[in-house]
N, C-alpha and C positions, 0 to 999 in steps of 0.2 A: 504493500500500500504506500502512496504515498506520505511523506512527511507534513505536517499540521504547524505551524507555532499557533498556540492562543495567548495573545499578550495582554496581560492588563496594567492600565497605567493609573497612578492614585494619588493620593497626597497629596501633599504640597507641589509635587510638581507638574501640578496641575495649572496651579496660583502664579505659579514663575513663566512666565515668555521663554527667558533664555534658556533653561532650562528643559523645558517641554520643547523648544524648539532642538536642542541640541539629542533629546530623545527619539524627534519624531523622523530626524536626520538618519538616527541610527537604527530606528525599528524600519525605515525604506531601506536600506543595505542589507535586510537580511535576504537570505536566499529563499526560493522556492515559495510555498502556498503560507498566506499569515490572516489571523483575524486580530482584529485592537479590540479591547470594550475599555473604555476611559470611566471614572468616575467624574463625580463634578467640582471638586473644590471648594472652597469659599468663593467662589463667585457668586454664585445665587444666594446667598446670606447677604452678601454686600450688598447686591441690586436689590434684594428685600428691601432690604432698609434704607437705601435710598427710596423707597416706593412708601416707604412708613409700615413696613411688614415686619416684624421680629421675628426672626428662628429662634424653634422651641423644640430644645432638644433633650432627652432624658436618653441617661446611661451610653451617650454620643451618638442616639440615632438622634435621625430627624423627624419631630414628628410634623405630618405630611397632612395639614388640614386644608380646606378648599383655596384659598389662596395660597397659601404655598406650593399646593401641586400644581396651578397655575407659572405661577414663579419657575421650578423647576423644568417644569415643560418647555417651556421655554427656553431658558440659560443652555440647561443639559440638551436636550433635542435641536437647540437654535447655533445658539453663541461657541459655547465649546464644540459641540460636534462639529459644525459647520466650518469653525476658525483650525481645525485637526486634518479637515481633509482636505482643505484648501492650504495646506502644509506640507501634506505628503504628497500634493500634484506638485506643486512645486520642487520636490525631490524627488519627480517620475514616477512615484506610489501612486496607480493608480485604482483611486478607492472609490468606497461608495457609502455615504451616513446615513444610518439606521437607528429607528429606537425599536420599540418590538412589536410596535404596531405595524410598521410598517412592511407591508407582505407577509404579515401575521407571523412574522417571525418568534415573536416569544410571547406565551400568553400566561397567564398568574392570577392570583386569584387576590383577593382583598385580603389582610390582614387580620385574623377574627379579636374581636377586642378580648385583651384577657386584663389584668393589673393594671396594662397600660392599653392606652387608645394609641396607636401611632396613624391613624388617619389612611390616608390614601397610601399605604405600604403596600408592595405586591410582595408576595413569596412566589416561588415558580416549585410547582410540584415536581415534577422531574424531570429526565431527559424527553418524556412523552411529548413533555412542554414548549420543544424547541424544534421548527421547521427546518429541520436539518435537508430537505429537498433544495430550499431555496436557497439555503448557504452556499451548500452542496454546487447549485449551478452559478451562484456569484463566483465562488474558488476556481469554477473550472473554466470561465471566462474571464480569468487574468484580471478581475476586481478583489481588493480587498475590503471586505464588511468595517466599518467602524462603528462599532455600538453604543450608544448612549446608556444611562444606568435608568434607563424608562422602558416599562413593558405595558401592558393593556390585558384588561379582563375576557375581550370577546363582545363585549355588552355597551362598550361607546366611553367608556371610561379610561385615563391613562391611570399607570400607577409609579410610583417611586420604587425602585428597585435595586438592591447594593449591587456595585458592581463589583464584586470579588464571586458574589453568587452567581451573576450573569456569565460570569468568563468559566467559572467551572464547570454550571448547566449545559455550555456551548463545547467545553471541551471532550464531557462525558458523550453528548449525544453523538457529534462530531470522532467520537473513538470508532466509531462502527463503520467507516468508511476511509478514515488516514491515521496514520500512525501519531497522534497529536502529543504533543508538548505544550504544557504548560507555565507560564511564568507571571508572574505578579512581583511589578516592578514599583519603586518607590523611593522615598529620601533616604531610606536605610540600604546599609549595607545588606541585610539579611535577619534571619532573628537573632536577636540579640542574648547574651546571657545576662548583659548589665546592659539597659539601657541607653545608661549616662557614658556608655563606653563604644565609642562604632568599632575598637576595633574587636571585640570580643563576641563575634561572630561564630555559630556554630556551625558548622557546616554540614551537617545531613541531620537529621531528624528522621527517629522511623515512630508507629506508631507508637510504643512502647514506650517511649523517651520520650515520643511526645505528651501523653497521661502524666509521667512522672514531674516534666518540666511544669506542669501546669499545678502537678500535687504541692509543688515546693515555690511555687508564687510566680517564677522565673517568663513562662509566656504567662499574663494576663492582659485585660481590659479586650483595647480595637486587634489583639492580636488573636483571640480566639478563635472570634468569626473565619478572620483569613486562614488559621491555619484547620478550624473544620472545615473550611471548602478543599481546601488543598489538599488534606486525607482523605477525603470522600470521591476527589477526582482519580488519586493513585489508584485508590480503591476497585476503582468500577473503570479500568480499561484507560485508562489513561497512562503512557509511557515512562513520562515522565513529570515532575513540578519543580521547579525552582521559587524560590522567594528573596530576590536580587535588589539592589541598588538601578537604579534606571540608568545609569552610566555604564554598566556594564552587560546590560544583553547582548551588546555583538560580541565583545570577547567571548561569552560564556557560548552564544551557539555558533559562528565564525571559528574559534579556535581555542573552542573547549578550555576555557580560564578555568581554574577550580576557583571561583569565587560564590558569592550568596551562600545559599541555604537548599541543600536538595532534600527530599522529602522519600523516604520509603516503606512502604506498607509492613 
């Protein structure tokens, strides 16, 4: 089968031009078939609030009420996505920006209210979830997907949607036809054992290690999420996962750097 990258970009280097610009430079130079799913930044916070919109956020999600998901829709689907691919044509990447509404690409369900209301939050049930047909024929006519972190119910509604979930969703259902790779890429080096430390980088994490890391405090908070998507992808057919610094995806798939964080089941 052919070879896959699924990249996802996050963070702060989102926020940065230069930055994100010097990423989107080097995710065009990789070789062969690639998908992006971008997260959104602080950008739609700011332009909230420029608008007199507060983000309101509990335990770092966003919760996603009717103007916010507005807001989002927007920023993520509009500004970001559209300033990323008008980035990578510029560097001969030639792509295509998607949210998951868009040819029904990705469809999720509402968020059911439990403790917390997070408002317009999709979850994506599972690889069922993703129209891997129409990826499937963007990849094989020499377009790259860029995804927004926004999916839709089916029912006329958009939803907010993490993109760490998206990039895994796509890369699991996407396992059944290329040999795909995974990476989620960001201001860190990798996961970290000290925080406060980039250089104390571990370099592979299998499951086991991963529970223990988690028993003894070392991964918490925003790092959970990513690294349950990242088990769950090794898991179920996926080759590979990295969890890298955005500076360094071309070494690591160009010329096999041992750098980031590789993941084993």
């Amino acid at each position: 089968m052919q070879s896959l990258h699924v990249v996802k970009i996050g963070g702060n280097i989102i926020d940065d031009p230069l930055k994100l610009y010097q990423f989107l430079e080097d995710f065009s130079a990789l070789d062969g078939l690639k998908v992006l799913v971008h997260g959104g930044g602080k950008i739609a916070s700011a332009i909230g609030q420029q608008l007199g919109i507060e983000p309101k956020m509990m335990n770092g999600r966003r919760i996603t009420d009717e103007e916010t998901l507005r807001i989002v829709t927007m920023v993520y689907g509009g500004l970001v996505n559209k300033n990323v691919v008008a980035q990578l044509q510029a560097f001969g990447c030639d792509s295509i920006g998607l949210t998951g509404a868009d040819a029904n690409i990705i469809q999720a369900t509402k968020r059911p209210v439990g403790e917390i209301n997070y408002g317009f939050a999709g979850d994506i049930k599972g690889p069922e979830s993703i129209n891997t047909a129409i990826l499937t024929a963007f990849l094989q006519n020499s377009l790259t997907p860029v995804l927004a972190p926004l999916t839709h119910n089916g029912q006329g509604t958009m939803l907010n949607t993490n993109a760490d979930t998206i990039a895994s969703s796509i890369a699991v259902a996407l396992a059944q036809n290329f040999d795909v790779h995974l990476m989620y890429c960001f201001e860190k080096k990798g996961v970290l054992r000290d925080v406060n430390d980039d250089a104390s980088v571990i370099s592979s994490v299998s499951k086991e290690e991963y529970a223990q890391l988690k028993e003894e405090g070392i991964i918490a908070a925003g790092m959970i999420p990513k690294l349950d998507n990242a088990m769950k992808a090794i898991q179920e057919g996926v080759q590979s996962v990295y969890i890298c610094h955005a500076d360094d995806v071309l070494e690591i798939v160009k010329h096999k750097a041992a750098l980031g964080t590789k993941l084993y089941t």
